[in-house]
N, C-alpha and C positions, 0 to 999 in steps of 0.2 A: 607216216614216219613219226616215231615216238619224240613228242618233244625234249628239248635236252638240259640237264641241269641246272645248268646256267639259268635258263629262262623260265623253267620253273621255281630256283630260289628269286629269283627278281620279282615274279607274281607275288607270290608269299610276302615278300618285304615290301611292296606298293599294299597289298590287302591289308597289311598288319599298320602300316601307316595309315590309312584309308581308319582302318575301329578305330586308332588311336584318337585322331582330329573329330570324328563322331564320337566318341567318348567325353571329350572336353566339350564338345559344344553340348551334348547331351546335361553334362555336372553343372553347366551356367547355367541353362535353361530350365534346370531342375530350382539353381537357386533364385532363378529373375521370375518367375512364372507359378512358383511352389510357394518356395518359401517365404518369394518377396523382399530377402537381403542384398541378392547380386544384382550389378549390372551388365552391360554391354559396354560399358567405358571401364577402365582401368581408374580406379581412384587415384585422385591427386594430392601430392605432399601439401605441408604447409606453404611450401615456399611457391608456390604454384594456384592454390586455390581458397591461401589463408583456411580460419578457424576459429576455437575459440581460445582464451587467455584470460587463465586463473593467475591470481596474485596471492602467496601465502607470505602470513608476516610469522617470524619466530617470538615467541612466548618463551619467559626464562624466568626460574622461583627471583630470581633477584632484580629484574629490568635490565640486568646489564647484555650488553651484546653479546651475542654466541662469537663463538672463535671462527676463524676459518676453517681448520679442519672440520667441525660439527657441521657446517653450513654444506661441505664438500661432500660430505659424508651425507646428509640428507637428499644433497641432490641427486644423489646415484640412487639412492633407495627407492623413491619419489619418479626417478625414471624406469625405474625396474617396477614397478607399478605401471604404470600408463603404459606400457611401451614392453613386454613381459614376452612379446614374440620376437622383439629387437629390429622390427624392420615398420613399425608405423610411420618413422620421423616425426616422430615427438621432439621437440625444442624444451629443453629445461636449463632454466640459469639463475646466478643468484644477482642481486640486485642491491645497490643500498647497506649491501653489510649484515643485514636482517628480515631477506624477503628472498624468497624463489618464485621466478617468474615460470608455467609452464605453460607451452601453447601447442595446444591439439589440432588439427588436422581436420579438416570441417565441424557438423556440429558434435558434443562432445553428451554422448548418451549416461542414464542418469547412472551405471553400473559405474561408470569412469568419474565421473563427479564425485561421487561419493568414493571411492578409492584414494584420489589424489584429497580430497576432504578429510576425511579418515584420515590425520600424518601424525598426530600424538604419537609419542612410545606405548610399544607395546608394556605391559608390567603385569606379573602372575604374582595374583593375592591370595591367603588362603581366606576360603568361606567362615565366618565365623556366624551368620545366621542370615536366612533365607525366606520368607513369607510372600503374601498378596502386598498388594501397597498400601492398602488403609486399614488393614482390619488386625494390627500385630500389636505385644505388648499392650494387654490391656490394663486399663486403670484399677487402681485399688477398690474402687467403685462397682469394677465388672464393667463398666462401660467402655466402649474405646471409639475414642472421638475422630474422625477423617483431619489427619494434619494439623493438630491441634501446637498453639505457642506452646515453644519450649521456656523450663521457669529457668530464668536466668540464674537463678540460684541454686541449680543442683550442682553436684559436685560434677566434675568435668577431667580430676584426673585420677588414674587407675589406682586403687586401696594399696595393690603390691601389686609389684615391677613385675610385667609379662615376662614366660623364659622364651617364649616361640611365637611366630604368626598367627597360632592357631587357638593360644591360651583366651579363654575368656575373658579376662583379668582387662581385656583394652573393651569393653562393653561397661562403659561408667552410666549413671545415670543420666546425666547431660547427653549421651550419648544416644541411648532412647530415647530421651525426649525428639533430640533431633531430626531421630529415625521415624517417629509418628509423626513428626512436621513435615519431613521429605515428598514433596509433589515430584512421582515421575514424570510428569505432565508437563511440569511450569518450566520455559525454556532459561527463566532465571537461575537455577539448579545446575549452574555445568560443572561436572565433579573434574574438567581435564588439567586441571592445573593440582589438583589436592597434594599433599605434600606425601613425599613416598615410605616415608618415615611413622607416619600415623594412620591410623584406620579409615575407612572410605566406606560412605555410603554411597548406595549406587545403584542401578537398576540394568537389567535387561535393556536390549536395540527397541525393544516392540512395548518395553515399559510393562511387561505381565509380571515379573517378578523384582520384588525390591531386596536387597543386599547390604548386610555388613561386611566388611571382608576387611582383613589386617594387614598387617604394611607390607609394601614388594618387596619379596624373595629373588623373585629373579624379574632381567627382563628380556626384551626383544635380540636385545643382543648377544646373549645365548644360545640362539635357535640359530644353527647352522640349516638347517631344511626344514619344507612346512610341501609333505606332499597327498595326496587324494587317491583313495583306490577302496574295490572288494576288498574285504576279506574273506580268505580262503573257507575259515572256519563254519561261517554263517551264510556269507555271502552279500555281507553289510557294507554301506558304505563307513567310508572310516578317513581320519587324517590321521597323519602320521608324524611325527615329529621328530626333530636329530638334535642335540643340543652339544654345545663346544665342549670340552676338557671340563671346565670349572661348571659348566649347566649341567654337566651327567653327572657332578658330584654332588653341588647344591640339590639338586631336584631327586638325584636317590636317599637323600637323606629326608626329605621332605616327605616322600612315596613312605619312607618307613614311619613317619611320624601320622600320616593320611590312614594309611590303611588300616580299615578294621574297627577306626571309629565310627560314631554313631551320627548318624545326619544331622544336619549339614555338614558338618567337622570333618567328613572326608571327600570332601570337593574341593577341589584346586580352579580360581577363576581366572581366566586370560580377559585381559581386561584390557581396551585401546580405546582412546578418546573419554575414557573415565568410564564406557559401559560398557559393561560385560558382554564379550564375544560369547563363551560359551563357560560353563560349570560343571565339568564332568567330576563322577566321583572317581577316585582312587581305587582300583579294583584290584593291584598289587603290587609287589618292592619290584620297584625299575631301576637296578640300577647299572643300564647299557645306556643310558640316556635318548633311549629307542621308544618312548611311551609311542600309543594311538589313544585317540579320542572316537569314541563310537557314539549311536544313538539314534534319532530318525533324521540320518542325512539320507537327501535325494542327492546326485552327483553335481547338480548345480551348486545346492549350498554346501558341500564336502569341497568341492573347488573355491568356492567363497571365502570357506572358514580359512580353506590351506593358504591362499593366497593371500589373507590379512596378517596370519601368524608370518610368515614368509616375507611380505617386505614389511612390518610394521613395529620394526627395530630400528626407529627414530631415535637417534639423541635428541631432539628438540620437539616441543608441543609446539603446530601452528594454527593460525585462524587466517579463514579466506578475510584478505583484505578487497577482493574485488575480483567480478564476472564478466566476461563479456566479448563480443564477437573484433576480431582483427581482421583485416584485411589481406592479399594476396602480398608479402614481402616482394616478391618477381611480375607477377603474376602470367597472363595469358599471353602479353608481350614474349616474356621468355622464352617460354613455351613453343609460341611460335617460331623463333630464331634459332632453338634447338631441332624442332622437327625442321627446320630446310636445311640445316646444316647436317641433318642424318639421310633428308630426300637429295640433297647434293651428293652425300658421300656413295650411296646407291648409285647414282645416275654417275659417279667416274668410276664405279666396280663394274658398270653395265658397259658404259663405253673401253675401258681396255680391253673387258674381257672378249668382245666382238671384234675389238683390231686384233688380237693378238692369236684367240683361240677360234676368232668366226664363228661355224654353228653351234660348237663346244660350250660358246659363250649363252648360249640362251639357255644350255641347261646350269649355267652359275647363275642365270637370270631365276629361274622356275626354283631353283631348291632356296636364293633367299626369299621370296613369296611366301613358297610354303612355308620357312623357316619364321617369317614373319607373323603368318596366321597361327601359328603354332603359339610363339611367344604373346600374342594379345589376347589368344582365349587361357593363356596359364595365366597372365595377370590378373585377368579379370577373375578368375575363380583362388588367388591367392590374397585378392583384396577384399573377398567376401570369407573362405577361412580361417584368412591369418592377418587379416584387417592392412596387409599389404598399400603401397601408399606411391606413388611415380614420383618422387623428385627430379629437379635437374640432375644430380648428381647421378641420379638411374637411367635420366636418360640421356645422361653421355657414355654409362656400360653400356647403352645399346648401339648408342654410334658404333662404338670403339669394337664391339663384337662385330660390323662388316666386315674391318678388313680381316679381322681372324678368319672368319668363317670365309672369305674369297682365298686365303693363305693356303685351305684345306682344299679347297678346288685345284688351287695351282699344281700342289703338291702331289696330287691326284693325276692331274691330267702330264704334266712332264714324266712321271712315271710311266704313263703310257705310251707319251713319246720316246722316250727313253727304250721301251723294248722295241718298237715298231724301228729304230734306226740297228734294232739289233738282227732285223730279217725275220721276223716274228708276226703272223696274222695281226688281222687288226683286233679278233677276238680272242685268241689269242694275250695281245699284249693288253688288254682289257683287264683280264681275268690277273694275268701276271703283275701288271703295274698294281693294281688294288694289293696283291699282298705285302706290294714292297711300301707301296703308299701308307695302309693303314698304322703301320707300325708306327710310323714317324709321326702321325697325324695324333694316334692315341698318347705317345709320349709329349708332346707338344702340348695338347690339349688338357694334358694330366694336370701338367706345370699350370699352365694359367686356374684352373681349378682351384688347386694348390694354392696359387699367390692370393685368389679371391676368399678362400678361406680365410688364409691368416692375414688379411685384409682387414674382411667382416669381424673377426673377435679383436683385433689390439686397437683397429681404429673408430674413431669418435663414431657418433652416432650421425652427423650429418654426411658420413662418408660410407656409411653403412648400405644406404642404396646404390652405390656406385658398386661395390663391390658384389652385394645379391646377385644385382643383375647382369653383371659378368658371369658369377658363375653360374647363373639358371641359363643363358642363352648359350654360354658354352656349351655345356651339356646339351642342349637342345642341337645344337651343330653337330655333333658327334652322333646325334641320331638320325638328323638327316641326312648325315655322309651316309650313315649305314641302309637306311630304311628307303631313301628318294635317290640321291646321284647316284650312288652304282650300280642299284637295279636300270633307272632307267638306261643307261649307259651302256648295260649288257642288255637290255632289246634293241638299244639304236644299234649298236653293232653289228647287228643283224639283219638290219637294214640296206638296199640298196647301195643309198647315199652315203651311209656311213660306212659302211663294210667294205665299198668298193675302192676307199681313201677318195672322196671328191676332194677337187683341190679347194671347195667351200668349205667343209667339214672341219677341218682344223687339223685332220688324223691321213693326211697327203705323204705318203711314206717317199717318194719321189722329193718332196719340199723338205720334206724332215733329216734328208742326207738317208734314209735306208739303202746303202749299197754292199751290204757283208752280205757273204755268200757263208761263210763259216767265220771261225776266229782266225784273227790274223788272214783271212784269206779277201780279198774285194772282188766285185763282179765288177768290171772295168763299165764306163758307162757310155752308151751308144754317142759317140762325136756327130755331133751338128753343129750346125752352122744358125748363126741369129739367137734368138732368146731362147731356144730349147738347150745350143751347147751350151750356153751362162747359165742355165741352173743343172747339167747333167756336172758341169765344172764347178758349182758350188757345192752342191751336194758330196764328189768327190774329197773336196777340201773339208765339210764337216765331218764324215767321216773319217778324215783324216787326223781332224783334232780331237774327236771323241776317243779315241784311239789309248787304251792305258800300256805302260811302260812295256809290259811285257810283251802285248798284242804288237807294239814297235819291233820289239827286239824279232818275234820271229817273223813279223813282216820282212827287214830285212836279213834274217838270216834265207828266206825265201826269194828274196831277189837276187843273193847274191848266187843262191843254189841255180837259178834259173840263167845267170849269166855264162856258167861253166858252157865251157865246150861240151855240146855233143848231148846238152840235157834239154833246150828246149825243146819243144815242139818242131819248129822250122828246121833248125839241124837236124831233125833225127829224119825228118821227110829227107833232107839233101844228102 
């Protein structure tokens, strides 16, 4: 006999769960064993496994303290740096009036160092001249001496008053001098403070090219996006830029003053920490405020560049006041109180659901298991992606997602009791309670989704894990209703034990009040005596309350039809 639907989509949804769970474990093993990034443990938040803690202090042209707004404003920035996938739990706070405290989440690798390091303003100079570092402007002599003193007595300010960025006119002789004195080398040279109003000498991250470039045009805070990709045309890597209202006006008028001069004169430099990010030239009038930056990007430094322009819209220049490793705030204590308080809340899902639903309950047992292995290998391969992080706060969404996920068994299985008191096989009401079931499960499910959305964007970032991991497990619930309880549920049905209603099974049509013969009509229930007439008499009474308005009315308009003379049965024999 050809096997039947049912039990062929149930195969189907067990196999396709079955790749799924081999697929994850396949992607970690690829990254613990390959790559050598992933674990088999889910990374721990700060608050759980400590980390480290940078101390930045604010730098002001005048000494006096930044304001609060500036300091609030850096802090967001500075977190949107470290923290740029929004689910690390990173901790950043200000301190003192003049300091942000940031503390990272184990050790803090050197790409993050240097990012949250990197917190100067961004500021775009125009190039006013370009060379090696020791061999430019030579002497009257024809000789040119490697960083030679500058004479104190050249002239040091411009003959006539610059009209632009880009006028030669800010290139004084003092100004050479100093340029030939300029060691890219020497860490005494920090250009991060230079005043933004006068010209800046300056070099290159890697010190190969030395710079004059004229006072800032624009800065960081201009740049509405800073994003990485192909281009179509070439097929080059490229960053992209977006600039506010007043930066697509400033910077198209600049692009019309850039283009078409003669090198260096038509390079525009982004400049953060006083050195030069990158010098592209001007290759024509933008004025969408849409530029790209091309050249020999690999997608690594195309993502580098994007992501400096992108958060490195400081109002304030800082210096690491201090490094160093912290300890666990909570730590393994926590930790520990949190997983008994989640293997507690298991072990009271386990136990009603066996008083209540008996064998039914071991499959609420088996799908949170699976549901469980499901969520520790998506951890684990989201803390090697997305650098993913387990707070307490994450792992009390995982608590709180049992009872959801038992909420969806329930709603499940009285649906199925619900048909089975309506005179309806037990495969049957299987098949039936799941349509009526999944509606309300998906609606329900949507919501919490939903709430963990607008959870994760409006709140703080140490509540940020709480809400992830609500909605990454919900969702995972939703796939287990689909893909593990109702397949298995449609072959246990099929089953002996199950199919035949055992009064262990849970699915006892007898226990459940099943006594409708039709609507409005009852199949009256065999009178005994002892503990069979107490439940054929209980069951009568539930189906008497399950009973809706109408299903009453013509109840009794049936009895009362059957009271007439001459219409029962027994009359019509006499």
């Amino acid at each position: 006999m050809a096997t039947s639907t049912p039990v062929r989509h149930a195969w189907r949804a067990l196999t396709g769960l079955l790749a799924i769970t081999a697929l994850l474990f396949g992607i970690n093993a690829l990254g613990v064993y390959v790559f050598g990034e992933s674990s088999w443990t889910p990374e721990l938040a700060l608050d759980l496994q400590g980390g480290t803690q940078i101390v930045l202090e604010a730098q002001t042209e005048n000494g006096a303290d930044p304001s609060t707004e500036q300091m609030q404003q850096a802090v967001t920035i500075i977190r949107q740096r470290v923290d740029a996938s929004g689910v690390g739990e990173a901790d950043v706070t200000t301190q003192g009036g003049n300091q942000i405290v940031v503390q990272i989440p184990g050790q803090a690798d050197e790409e993050t160092r240097n990012r949250i390091e990197a917190s100067a303003q961004l500021q775009l100079r125009a190039v006013l001249y370009a060379g090696e570092p020791a061999t430019d402007f030579v002497g009257e002599d024809g000789k040119s001496t490697p960083y030679p003193t500058p004479d104190p007595s050249l002239q040091a300010t411009p003959t006539t008053s610059p009209t632009n960025g880009s006028d030669l006119a800010w290139i004084t002789p003092a100004l050479q001098a100093e340029f030939l004195a300029y060691d890219c080398s020497d860490p005494a040279n920090d250009p991060a403070n230079a005043p933004a109003d006068e010209p800046l000498i300056t070099c290159d991250a890697d010190g190969t090219v030395k710079y004059i470039l004229g006072p800032v045009e624009l800065d960081g805070s201009s740049i509405d996006d800073a994003t990485f990709g192909i281009q179509q045309n070439n097929g080059l890597w490229a960053v992209n830029l977006s600039f506010d209202a007043d930066g697509t006006k400033t910077f198209g008028e600049i692009s019309q003053r850039l283009y078409g001069a003669q090198a260096p004169l038509n390079q525009f430099a982004f400049v953060l920490d006083g050195f030069v990010l990158s010098a592209p030239s001007m290759n024509g009038v933008i004025l969408d405020g849409k530029p790209s930056i091309t050249g020999s990007f690999t997608q690594e430094t195309a993502k580098v560049l994007a992501d400096q322009l992108k958060y490195g819209a400081l109002p304030l220049s800082f210096t690491v006041e201090s490094s160093n490793s912290i300890s666990a705030t909570l730590g393994s204590q926590q930790l520990q109180i949190g997983l008994i308080a989640g293997l507690i809340g298991l072990v009271l899902v386990a136990i009603y659901s066996l008083i209540v639903y008996r064998a039914l309950g071991f499959i609420i047992i088996a799908s949170l298991v699976v549901m469980g292995v499901l969520t520790y290998l998506t951890l684990c391969i989201l803390a090697w992606r997305m650098g993913f992080r387990l707070s307490l706060a994450g792992v009390a969404g995982l608590i709180v997602t049992i009872g959801f996920t038992a909420d969806s068994f329930i709603v499940y299985f009285e649906r199925i009791r619900d048909e089975l008191r309506d005179g309806k096989s037990i495969t049957a009401a299987v098949e039936d309670g799941w349509g009526r079931a999944k509606r309300t499960i998906y609606i329900s499910k949507s919501i919490n989704i939903l709430a963990a959305v607008v959870l994760y964007i409006l709140a703080d970032s140490t509540v940020k894990g709480f809400a992830f991991t609500l909605g990454l497990t919900t969702a995972i619930d939703v796939l287990i209703f689909i893909l593990f309880t109702h397949p298995v549920l449609q072959l246990l049905a099929r089953t002996r034990f199950f199919g035949s209603g055992h009064p262990l099974s849970g699915l006892d049509p007898t226990a459940l009040g099943a006594v409708y013969r039709g609507r409005a009509q009852f199949r009256e229930p065999v009178l005994a005596a002892g503990a069979a007439g107490r439940r054929n008499a209980k069951s009568r009474g539930e189906a008497a309350r399950r009973q809706t308005i109408a299903e009453r009315k013509q109840a009794e308009l049936a009895a009362a039809e059957n009271a007439k003379p001459g219409t029962t049965a027994k009359e019509g024999d006499d």
